[in-house]
C-alpha positions, 0 to 999 in steps of 0.5 A: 500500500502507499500513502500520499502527504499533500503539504507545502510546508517541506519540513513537515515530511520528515516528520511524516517520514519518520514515523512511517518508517519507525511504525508503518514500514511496509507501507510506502509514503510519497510527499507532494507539496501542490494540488496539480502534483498530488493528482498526477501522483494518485493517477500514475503511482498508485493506488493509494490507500491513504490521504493525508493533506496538510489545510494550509496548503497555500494554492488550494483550497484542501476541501476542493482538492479533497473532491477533487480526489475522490472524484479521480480515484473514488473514496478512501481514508483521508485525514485532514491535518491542520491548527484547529482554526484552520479546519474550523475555516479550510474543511467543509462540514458538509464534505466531513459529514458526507464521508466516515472514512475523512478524519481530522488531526489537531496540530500541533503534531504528537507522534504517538497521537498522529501515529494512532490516527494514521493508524486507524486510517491504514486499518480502514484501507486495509478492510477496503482493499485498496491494495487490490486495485492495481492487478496483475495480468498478460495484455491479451487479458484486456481490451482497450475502449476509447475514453469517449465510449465511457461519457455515455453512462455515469455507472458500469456493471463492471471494473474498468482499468488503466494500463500502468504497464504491459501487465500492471492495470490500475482500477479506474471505475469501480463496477456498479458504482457511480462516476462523474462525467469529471472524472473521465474529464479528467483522465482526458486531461492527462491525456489518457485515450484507453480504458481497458476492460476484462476480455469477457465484458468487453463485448458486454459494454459494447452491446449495452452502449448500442441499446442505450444509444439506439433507444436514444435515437428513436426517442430524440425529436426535433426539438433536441437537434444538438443531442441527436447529433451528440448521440449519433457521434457516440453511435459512430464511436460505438459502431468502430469499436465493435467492427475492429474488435468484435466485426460485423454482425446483424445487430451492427448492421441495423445499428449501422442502418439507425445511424444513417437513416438519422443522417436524414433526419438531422437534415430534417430537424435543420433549416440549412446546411450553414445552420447545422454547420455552424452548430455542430457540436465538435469537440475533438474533431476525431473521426467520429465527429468527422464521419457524422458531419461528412454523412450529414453533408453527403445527404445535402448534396445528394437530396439537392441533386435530386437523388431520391434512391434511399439506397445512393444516399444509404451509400454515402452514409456508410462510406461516411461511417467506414471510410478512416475506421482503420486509421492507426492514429486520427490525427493522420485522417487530416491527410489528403494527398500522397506526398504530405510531409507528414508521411516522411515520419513514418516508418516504411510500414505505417506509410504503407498502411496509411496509404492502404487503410481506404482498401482495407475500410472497403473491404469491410464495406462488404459485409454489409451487402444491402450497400452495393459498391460503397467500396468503391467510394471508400477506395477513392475517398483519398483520391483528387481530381489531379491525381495527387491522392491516393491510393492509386493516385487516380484522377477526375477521369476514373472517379466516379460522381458519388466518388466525387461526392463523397470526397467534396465532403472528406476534404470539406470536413478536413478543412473545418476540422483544421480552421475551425466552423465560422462563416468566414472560414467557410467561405474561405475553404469554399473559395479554395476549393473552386479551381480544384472541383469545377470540373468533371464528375466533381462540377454538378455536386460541388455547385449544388454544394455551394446552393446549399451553403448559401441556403439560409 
């Protein structure tokens, strides 16, 4: 077990030191002196089963850094130390009240007092268990989910761990207990991209997050526009991770048919493109975002063309779902022509599977077989109408319209992503565009492009 002793006042930790080592010597204390080194430390080196944290802490407020805590590494024993004016004035009642395991020490320090306390506190740990946070297992034990995945519950019928090392997993969510949207916040912030759970429930949250988020679908009205889009980016994030880690299964299929046919209805409950554009609720600009507004924009194009199939505008939709599904990183999905210098930083095998991912994304497209030839659109999707794109490098005479639809749309959505949604840079992006679409099969879609976005 460890212990963490939060305190500015560095002349204090031997003190602490001394006493842990004379009384508690299995157990390991680590002293900080600021809010923000205290978390990281709880984060990254625990688990902790102790708190200790010294009330005249100057840059923190001690019952905010408390919450804070609890709200990054769940409930355990702290204890509160301090001259008993300080408490009276820096601990919240409220926060004291509300938990049994919070106790406070009166300075000045008495080593067989402070020990005692201490005591009782590390006996409570020791009947949590905390220790048993931190497991043990092989890699291929786990499997990893996007953070994002878990902003769509506040509770989860089972443990969910960060990985420490290849074979140390860090308990991060307690199973059926309740968590706040803070705290994946939180691990956002410390740039933490991968929750990791046990192979057997993997499936499990993954089937339950495509329930919760199809009921939502069927019951968002027009009259809630920014929670159908919020809903249908989780729906996005869902659908790549159960086709990477599980495949393409029936119920994924009409999952994948719920999410397309409300590309339709966002378009519905909206006045204009300009309109959802410029709300649009993009928060990372990370490939579910960016799929969820390149479907909505195909829709557009295809409805002001005239296009009534439900099967030609289907096909966008899908192709917007799959097209950088097996992209190694995101940020390589703002990559758009075969000689970017980003690619000089790859190693010869990520090159070639970047420049390969359209052919594998299509192939998946396969599996779903009531989508005819959204393969080919997934192919082309990188390519340009100069034929500086890839994967083939092609250019206007061998791409397809619904191709050119589809790529108008991709480069649009990478644009915005890397400048922003206003109406300048709208226009901006649009003006650029002219001499590059205003031929071949990319002239009647990008014009009605253009209508659309002067549509008020």
């Amino acid at each position: 077990m460890k212990a963490l002793f939060v305190c500015d006042e560095i002349e204090d930790w031997d003190l602490l030191k001394n006493i842990f080592h004379a009384h508690f010597s299995s157990i390991e204390l680590l002293c900080v002196s600021a809010a923000k080194e205290a978390l990281d430390t709880l984060m990254f080196e625990g688990p902790f089963g102790l708190i200790i944290l010294e009330c005249s802490i100057k840059e923190s407020d001690p019952t905010l850094l408390a919450e804070e805590i609890y709200e990054t590494i769940g409930e355990r024993p702290l204890i509160f130390v301090g001259t008993a004016a300080m408490i009276k004035d820096r601990v919240k009642q409220e926060f004291f009240d509300t938990y049994d395991m919070v106790t406070i020490y009166n300075k000045p320090y008495k080593p067989l007092e402070l020990k005692n306390s201490i005591n009782e506190a590390i006996n409570w740990a020791k009947q949590l268990e905390y220790e048993q946070s931190v497991v043990e297992l092989d890699s291929s034990e786990f499997l990893p989910l996007k953070l994002r995945n878990f902003y769509l519950y506040d509770q989860v019928p089972f443990d969910v761990y960060i990985e420490l090392t290849k074979t140390k997993y860090l308990k991060a969510i307690t199973a059926h207990k309740k968590y706040t949207q803070s705290i994946i916040q939180d691990f956002q912030k410390r740039n933490i991209k991968y929750l990791y759970l046990e192979k057997n429930e993997h499936l499990n949250f993954l089937e339950n997050s495509i329930k919760k988020i199809s009921q939502s679908l069927y019951q968002t009205d027009k009259s809630d526009r920014v929670r159908r889009l919020q809903t249908l980016v989780a729906a996005v994030l869902v659908s790549h991770q159960y086709i990477k880690d599980v495949g393409v299964s029936d119920s994924l299929k009409e999952f994948v048919d719920l999410i397309i046919i409300n590309f339709g209805k966002v378009i519905e409950d909206h006045t204009s493109l300009q309109e959802i554009l410029l709300n649009f609720p993009i928060e990372h600009g990370d490939l579910a975002e960016q799929a969820v507004l390149k479907g909505i924009i195909c829709e557009f194009m295809v409805r002001s063309m005239g296009w009534r199939s439900d099967l030609t505008r289907s096909k966008t939709g899908l192709a917007s779902i799959l097209h950088d599904i097996f992209l190694e990183r995101e940020e390589w999905s703002t990559i758009t022509y075969k000689d970017h210098p980003h690619l000089d930083d790859l190693t010869e095998l990520q090159r070639k599977n970047f420049i390969d991912h359209p052919f594998k994304a299509a192939e998946t497209s396969r599996y779903f077989s009531n989508y005819a030839d959204v393969d080919f659109i997934i192919e082309q999707h990188h390519e340009q109408p100069d034929g500086t794109g890839f994967p083939r490098g092609i250019n206007s005479g061998k791409i397809t319209k619904v191709s050119a639809i589809f790529i108008i749309a991709n480069n649009l959505v990478i644009q915005v992503v890397i400048n922003g949604i206003t109406p300048s840079t709208i226009q901006n992006i649009m003006q650029s565009f002219k001499d590059l679409y205003l031929g071949g099969p990319f002239k009647e879609p990008f014009n009605h492009l253009i209508k659309e976005l002067k549509r008020k």
